[in-house]
Kinemage of the C-alpha trace (Angstrom):
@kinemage 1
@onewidth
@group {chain A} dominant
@subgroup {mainchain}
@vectorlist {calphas} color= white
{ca unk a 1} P 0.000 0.000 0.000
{ca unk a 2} L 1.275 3.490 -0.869
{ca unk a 3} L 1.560 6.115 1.303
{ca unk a 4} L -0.256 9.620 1.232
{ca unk a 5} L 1.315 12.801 2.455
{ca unk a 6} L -0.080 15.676 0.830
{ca unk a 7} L 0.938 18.168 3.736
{ca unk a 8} L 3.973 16.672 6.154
{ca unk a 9} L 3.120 18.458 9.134
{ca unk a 10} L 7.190 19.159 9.091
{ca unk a 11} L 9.243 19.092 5.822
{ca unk a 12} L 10.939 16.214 6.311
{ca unk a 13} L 8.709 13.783 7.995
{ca unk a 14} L 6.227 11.517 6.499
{ca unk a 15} L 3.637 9.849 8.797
{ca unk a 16} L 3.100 5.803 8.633
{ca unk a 17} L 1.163 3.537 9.299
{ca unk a 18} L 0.850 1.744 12.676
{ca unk a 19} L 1.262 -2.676 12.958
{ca unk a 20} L -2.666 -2.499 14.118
{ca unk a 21} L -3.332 -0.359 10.529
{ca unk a 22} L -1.462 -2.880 8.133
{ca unk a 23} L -3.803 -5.481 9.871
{ca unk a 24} L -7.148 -3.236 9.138
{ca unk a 25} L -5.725 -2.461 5.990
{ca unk a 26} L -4.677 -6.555 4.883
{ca unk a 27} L -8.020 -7.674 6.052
{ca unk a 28} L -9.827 -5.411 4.518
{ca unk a 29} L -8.489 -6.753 0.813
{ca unk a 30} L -7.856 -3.392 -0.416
{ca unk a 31} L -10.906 -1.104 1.029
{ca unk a 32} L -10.968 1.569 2.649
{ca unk a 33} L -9.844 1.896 6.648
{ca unk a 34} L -11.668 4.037 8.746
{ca unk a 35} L -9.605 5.264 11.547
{ca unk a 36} L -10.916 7.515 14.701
{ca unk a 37} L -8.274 10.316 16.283
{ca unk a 38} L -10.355 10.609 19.763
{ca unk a 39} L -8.658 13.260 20.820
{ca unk a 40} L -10.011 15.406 17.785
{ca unk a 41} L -13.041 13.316 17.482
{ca unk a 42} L -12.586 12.948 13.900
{ca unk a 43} L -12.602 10.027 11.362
{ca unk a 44} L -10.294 9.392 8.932
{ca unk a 45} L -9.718 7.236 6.052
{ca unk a 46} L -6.138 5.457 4.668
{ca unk a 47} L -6.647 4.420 1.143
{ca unk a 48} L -3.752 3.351 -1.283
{ca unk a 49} L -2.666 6.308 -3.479
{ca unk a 50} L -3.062 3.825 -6.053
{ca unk a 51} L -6.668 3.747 -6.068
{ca unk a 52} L -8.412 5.125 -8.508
{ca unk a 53} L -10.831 6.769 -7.108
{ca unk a 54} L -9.208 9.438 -5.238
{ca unk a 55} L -6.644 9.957 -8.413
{ca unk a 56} L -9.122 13.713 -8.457
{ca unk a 57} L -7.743 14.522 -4.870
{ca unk a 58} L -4.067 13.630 -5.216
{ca unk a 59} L -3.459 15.558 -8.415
{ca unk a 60} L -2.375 18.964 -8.478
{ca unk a 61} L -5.044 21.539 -10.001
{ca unk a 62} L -4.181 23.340 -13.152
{ca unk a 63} L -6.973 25.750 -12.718
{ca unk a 64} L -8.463 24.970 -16.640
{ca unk a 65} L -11.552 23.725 -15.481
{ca unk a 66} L -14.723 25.467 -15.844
{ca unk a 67} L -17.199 25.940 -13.342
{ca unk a 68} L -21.052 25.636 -14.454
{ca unk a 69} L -24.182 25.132 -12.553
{ca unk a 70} L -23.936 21.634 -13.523
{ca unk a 71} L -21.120 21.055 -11.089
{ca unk a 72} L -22.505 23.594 -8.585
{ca unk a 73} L -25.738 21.537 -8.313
{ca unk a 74} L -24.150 18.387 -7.853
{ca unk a 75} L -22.210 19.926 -5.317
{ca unk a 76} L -25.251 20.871 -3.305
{ca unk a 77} L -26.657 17.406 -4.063
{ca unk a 78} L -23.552 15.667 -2.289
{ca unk a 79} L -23.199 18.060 0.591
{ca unk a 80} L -26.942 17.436 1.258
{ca unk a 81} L -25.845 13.512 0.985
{ca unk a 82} L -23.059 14.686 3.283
{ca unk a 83} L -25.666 16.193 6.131
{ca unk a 84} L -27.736 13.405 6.045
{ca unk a 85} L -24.565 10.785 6.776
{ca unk a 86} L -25.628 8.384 3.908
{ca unk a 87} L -22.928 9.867 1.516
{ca unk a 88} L -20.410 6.964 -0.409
{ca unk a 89} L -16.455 7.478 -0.204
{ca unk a 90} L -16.837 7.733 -3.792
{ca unk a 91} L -19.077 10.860 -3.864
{ca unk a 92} L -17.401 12.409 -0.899
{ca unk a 93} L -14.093 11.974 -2.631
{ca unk a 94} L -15.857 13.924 -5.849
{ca unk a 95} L -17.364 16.207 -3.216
{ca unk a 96} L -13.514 17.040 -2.457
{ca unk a 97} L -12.912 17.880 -5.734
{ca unk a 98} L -15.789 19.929 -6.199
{ca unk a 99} L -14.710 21.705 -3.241
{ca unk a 100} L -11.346 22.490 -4.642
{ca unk a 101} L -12.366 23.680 -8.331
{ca unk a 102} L -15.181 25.724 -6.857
{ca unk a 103} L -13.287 27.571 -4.235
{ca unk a 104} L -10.722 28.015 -7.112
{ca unk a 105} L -13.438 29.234 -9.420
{ca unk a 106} L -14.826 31.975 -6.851
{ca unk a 107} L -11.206 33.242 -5.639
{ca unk a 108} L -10.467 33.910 -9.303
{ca unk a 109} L -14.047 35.668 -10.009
{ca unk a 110} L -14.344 37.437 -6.155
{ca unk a 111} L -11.553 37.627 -4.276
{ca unk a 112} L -11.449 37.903 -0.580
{ca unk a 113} L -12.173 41.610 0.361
{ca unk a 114} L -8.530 42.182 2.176
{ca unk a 115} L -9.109 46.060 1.937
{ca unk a 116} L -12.325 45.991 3.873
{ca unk a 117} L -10.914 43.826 6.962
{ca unk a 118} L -8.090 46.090 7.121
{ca unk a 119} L -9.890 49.058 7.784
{ca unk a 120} L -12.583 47.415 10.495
{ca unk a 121} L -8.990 46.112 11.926
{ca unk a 122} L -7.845 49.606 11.788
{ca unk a 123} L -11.359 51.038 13.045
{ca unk a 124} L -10.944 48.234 16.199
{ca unk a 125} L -7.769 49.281 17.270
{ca unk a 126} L -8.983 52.790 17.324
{ca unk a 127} L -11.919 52.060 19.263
{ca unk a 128} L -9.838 50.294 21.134
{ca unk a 129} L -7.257 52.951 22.059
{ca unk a 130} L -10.147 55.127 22.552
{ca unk a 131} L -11.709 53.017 25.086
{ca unk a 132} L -8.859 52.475 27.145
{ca unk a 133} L -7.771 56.327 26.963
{ca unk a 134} L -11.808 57.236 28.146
{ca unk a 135} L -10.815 54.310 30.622
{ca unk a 136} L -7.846 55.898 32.319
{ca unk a 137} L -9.939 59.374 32.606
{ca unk a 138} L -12.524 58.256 34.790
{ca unk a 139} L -9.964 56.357 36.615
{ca unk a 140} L -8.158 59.408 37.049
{ca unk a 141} L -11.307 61.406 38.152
{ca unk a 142} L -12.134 59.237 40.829
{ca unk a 143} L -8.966 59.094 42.241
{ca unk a 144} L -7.469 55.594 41.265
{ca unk a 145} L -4.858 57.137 38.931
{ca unk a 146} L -2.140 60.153 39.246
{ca unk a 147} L -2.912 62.629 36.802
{ca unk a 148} L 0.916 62.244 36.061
{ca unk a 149} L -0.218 58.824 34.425
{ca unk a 150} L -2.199 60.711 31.371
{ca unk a 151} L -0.462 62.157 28.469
């Protein structure tokens, strides 16, 4: 079975597979492992790179694919599939790649408003400064600061 690593959590290390996986993954003659991280209370899946139906995932995106409603409703239709838990590995692995080409298609066609945040950051911090300077003043009137203390 071939190993998947699409983001090493460091450069140079590549996670494997523990004894009690290769077992899962021998008796299960080739199908997919469902594996539980309790601590994050999340499942997970080890299939071999090799099969085909996850070749979508693993390959890099070249951006030429078009977006239509086509693929937007059968989006909708597997995230509904999704909510209701009865959704295939198959259709959640084209659900991935749905994902990907329409989150590509709508960064290309509406970018994330950076400008905007900046300002309601910069309109926070004033508020901020504003609040904590309105703060030390009524501090200062009733006696809990020197008036040495305000600039």
């Amino acid at each position: 079975m071939a190993q998947i690593c699409r983001r090493p959590y460091n450069g140079d290390m590549t996670p494997t597979i523990s004894p009690e996986q290769r077992r899962a993954l021998d008796e299960g003659n080739g199908q997919p492992i469902f594996v539980v991280d309790p601590e994050r209370q999340e499942r997970f899946v080890l299939i071999a790179a090799s099969d085909a139906r996850i070749h979508g995932l693993l390959r890099e995106s070249t951006g030429s694919g078009r977006w239509s409603e086509e693929k937007e409703a059968r989006r909708r239709e597997l995230i509904d599939k999704d909510i209701a838990g009865v959704i295939t590995l198959e259709q959640a692995a084209e659900l991935a790649i749905l994902n990907r080409e329409g989150n590509e298609h709508y960064d290309k066609i509406a970018p994330r408003p950076m400008d905007g945040a900046r300002r309601l950051h910069q309109e926070l911090l004033k508020k901020r400064g504003a609040d904590i300077l309105e703060s030390c003043h009524a501090r200062r009137e009733r006696g809990e600061l020197p008036t040495t203390y305000l600039y």
